[in-house]
C-alpha positions in Angstrom: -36.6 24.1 87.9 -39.5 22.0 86.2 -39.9 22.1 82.6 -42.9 21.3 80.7 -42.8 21.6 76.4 -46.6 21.7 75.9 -46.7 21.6 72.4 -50.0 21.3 69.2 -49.6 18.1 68.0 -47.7 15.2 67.5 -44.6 15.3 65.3 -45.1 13.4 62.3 -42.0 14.5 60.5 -39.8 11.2 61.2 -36.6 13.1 62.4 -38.5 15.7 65.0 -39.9 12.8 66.8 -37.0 11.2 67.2 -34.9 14.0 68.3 -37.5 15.1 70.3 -37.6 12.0 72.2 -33.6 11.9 71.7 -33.1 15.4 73.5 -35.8 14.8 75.9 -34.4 11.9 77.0 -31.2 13.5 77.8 -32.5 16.9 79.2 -33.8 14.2 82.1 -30.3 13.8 83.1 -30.4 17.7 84.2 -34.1 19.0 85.0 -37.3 17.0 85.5 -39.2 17.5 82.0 -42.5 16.4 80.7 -43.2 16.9 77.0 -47.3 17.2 76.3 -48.5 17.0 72.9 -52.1 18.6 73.0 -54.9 20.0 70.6 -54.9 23.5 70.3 -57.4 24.3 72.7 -55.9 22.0 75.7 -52.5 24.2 74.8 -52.8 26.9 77.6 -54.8 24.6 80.0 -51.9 22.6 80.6 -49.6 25.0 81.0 -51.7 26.0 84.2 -49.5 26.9 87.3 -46.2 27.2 85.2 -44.6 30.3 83.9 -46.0 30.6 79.9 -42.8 30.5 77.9 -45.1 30.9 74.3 -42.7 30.4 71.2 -43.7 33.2 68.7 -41.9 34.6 65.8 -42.6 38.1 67.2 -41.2 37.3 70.5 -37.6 38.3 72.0 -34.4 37.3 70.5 -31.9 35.5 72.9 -28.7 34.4 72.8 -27.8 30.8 74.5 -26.2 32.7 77.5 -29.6 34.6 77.0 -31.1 32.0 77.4 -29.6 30.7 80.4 -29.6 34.1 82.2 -33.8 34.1 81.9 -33.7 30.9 83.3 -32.1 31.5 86.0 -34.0 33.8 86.8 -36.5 31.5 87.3 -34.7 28.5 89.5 -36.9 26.4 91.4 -40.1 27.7 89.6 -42.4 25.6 87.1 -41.9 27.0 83.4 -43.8 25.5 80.6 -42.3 26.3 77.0 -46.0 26.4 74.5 -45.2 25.8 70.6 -48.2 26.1 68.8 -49.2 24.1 65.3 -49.1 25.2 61.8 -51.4 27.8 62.3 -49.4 29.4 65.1 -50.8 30.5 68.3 -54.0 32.3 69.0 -53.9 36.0 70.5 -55.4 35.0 73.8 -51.9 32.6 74.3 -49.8 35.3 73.2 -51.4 37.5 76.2 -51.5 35.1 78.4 -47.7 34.5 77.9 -45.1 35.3 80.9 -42.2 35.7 78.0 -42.5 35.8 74.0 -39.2 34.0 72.9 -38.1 34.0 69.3 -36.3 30.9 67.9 -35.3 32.8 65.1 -36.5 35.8 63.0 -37.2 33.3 59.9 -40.4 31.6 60.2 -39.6 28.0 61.1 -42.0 24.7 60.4 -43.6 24.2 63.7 -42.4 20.8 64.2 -38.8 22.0 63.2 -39.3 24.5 65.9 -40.0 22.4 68.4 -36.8 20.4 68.3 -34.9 23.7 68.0 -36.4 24.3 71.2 -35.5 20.7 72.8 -31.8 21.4 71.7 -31.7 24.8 73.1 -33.3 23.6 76.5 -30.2 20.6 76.5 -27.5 23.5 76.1 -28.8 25.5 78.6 -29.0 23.3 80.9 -25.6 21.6 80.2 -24.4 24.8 80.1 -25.5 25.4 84.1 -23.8 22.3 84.6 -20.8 23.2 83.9 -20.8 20.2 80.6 -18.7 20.8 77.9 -21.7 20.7 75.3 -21.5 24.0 74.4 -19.0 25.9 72.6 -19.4 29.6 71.9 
Protein backbone atom coordinates (compact mmCIF):
# COMPACT_ATOMS: atom_id res chain seq x y z
CA UNK A 1 0.00 0.00 0.00
CA UNK A 2 0.99 3.68 -0.88
CA UNK A 3 -0.05 6.38 1.43
CA UNK A 4 -0.23 9.90 0.56
CA UNK A 5 -1.54 12.70 3.67
CA UNK A 6 -2.40 15.54 1.31
CA UNK A 7 -3.20 17.94 3.71
CA UNK A 8 -4.24 22.48 3.56
CA UNK A 9 -1.43 23.98 4.82
CA UNK A 10 1.57 23.83 6.62
CA UNK A 11 1.58 23.29 10.39
CA UNK A 12 2.52 26.17 12.22
CA UNK A 13 1.70 24.95 15.56
CA UNK A 14 5.43 23.95 16.78
CA UNK A 15 4.50 20.48 18.12
CA UNK A 16 2.26 19.24 14.88
CA UNK A 17 5.18 19.78 12.75
CA UNK A 18 7.35 18.02 14.58
CA UNK A 19 5.35 15.12 15.26
CA UNK A 20 4.20 15.12 11.91
CA UNK A 21 7.66 14.87 10.67
CA UNK A 22 8.32 12.49 13.84
CA UNK A 23 5.55 9.92 12.82
CA UNK A 24 6.18 10.31 9.18
CA UNK A 25 9.48 9.50 9.62
CA UNK A 26 8.71 6.31 11.24
CA UNK A 27 5.53 5.22 9.17
CA UNK A 28 8.53 4.93 6.38
CA UNK A 29 9.80 2.04 8.17
CA UNK A 30 6.33 0.12 7.19
CA UNK A 31 4.63 1.82 3.96
CA UNK A 32 6.06 4.18 1.45
CA UNK A 33 4.43 7.65 2.46
CA UNK A 34 4.54 11.17 1.05
CA UNK A 35 3.07 13.94 3.09
CA UNK A 36 1.79 17.06 0.68
CA UNK A 37 0.99 20.27 2.22
CA UNK A 38 -1.23 22.12 -0.45
CA UNK A 39 -3.60 25.25 -0.87
CA UNK A 40 -7.01 24.34 -0.77
CA UNK A 41 -7.71 24.21 -4.19
CA UNK A 42 -4.49 21.89 -5.20
CA UNK A 43 -6.20 19.53 -2.24
CA UNK A 44 -8.13 17.01 -4.43
CA UNK A 45 -5.76 17.44 -7.52
CA UNK A 46 -3.16 15.69 -5.73
CA UNK A 47 -4.95 13.13 -4.47
CA UNK A 48 -5.53 12.11 -8.29
CA UNK A 49 -5.22 8.23 -8.85
CA UNK A 50 -5.40 7.38 -5.11
CA UNK A 51 -8.38 6.24 -3.08
CA UNK A 52 -9.86 9.73 -1.34
CA UNK A 53 -9.68 8.98 2.33
CA UNK A 54 -11.34 12.83 3.18
CA UNK A 55 -11.11 13.53 7.11
CA UNK A 56 -14.57 15.03 8.07
CA UNK A 57 -16.19 15.36 11.36
CA UNK A 58 -19.41 13.83 9.72
CA UNK A 59 -17.52 10.84 8.46
CA UNK A 60 -17.46 7.15 9.94
CA UNK A 61 -16.25 6.30 13.31
CA UNK A 62 -13.56 3.51 13.43
CA UNK A 63 -11.89 1.74 15.83
CA UNK A 64 -7.98 1.06 15.48
CA UNK A 65 -8.70 -2.55 14.38
CA UNK A 66 -11.29 -0.55 12.28
CA UNK A 67 -8.99 1.03 11.03
CA UNK A 68 -6.78 -1.62 10.01
CA UNK A 69 -9.63 -3.92 8.69
CA UNK A 70 -10.47 -0.83 5.88
CA UNK A 71 -7.09 -0.89 5.04
CA UNK A 72 -6.67 -3.98 4.24
CA UNK A 73 -9.03 -3.94 2.25
CA UNK A 74 -7.18 -1.92 0.26
CA UNK A 75 -3.52 -3.73 0.07
CA UNK A 76 -1.48 -2.91 -2.75
CA UNK A 77 -3.76 0.16 -3.82
CA UNK A 78 -2.74 3.94 -3.68
CA UNK A 79 -4.85 5.72 -0.78
CA UNK A 80 -4.37 9.30 -0.11
CA UNK A 81 -5.76 10.53 3.50
CA UNK A 82 -7.10 14.63 2.57
CA UNK A 83 -7.34 16.90 5.93
CA UNK A 84 -8.63 20.09 4.95
CA UNK A 85 -7.68 23.74 6.75
CA UNK A 86 -9.58 25.70 9.27
CA UNK A 87 -12.37 26.09 7.18
CA UNK A 88 -12.83 22.39 6.65
CA UNK A 89 -13.45 20.87 3.33
CA UNK A 90 -15.60 22.04 0.49
CA UNK A 91 -18.66 19.80 -0.57
CA UNK A 92 -17.22 18.89 -3.94
CA UNK A 93 -14.17 16.95 -1.71
CA UNK A 94 -16.59 15.44 0.46
CA UNK A 95 -18.38 13.88 -2.80
CA UNK A 96 -15.58 13.16 -4.32
CA UNK A 97 -14.37 11.09 -1.28
CA UNK A 98 -13.98 7.01 -1.55
CA UNK A 99 -14.49 6.95 2.58
CA UNK A 100 -15.55 9.90 5.14
CA UNK A 101 -13.51 8.90 8.28
CA UNK A 102 -14.11 10.63 11.60
CA UNK A 103 -11.18 11.23 14.02
CA UNK A 104 -13.42 11.89 16.61
CA UNK A 105 -16.99 13.17 17.11
CA UNK A 106 -15.54 16.54 18.81
CA UNK A 107 -14.36 19.00 16.38
CA UNK A 108 -10.60 18.93 16.49
CA UNK A 109 -8.10 21.99 15.40
CA UNK A 110 -7.16 20.99 11.92
CA UNK A 111 -3.56 20.89 12.49
CA UNK A 112 -4.22 18.81 15.75
CA UNK A 113 -6.10 16.58 13.43
CA UNK A 114 -3.60 15.97 11.29
CA UNK A 115 -1.15 14.45 13.67
CA UNK A 116 -4.03 12.41 15.10
CA UNK A 117 -4.12 11.04 11.79
CA UNK A 118 -0.08 10.41 11.46
CA UNK A 119 -0.41 8.47 14.77
CA UNK A 120 -3.23 6.40 13.79
CA UNK A 121 -1.64 5.54 10.30
CA UNK A 122 1.78 4.43 12.64
CA UNK A 123 -0.56 1.98 14.78
CA UNK A 124 -2.10 0.60 12.03
CA UNK A 125 0.49 -0.20 10.27
CA UNK A 126 2.61 -1.50 13.28
CA UNK A 127 -0.27 -3.27 14.13
CA UNK A 128 -0.12 -5.34 10.56
CA UNK A 129 3.34 -5.91 11.43
CA UNK A 130 2.78 -7.70 14.07
CA UNK A 131 4.93 -4.62 16.52
CA UNK A 132 4.09 -4.38 19.91
CA UNK A 133 3.02 -0.55 19.53
CA UNK A 134 -0.32 -1.08 20.15
CA UNK A 135 -2.09 -2.15 23.23
CA UNK A 136 -5.81 -2.46 23.32
Amino acid sequence: MRLRVVAVGKPKLAYARLGVEEYARRIGRYAPLEVLFVKDEDLLPRAEGHRKVVLDERGKLLSTEGFLRLLQGWEGEKVAFLVGGAEGHKEAVREAADFLLSLSPLTLQHELALLVLMEQLYRVLTLRAGHPYHRP
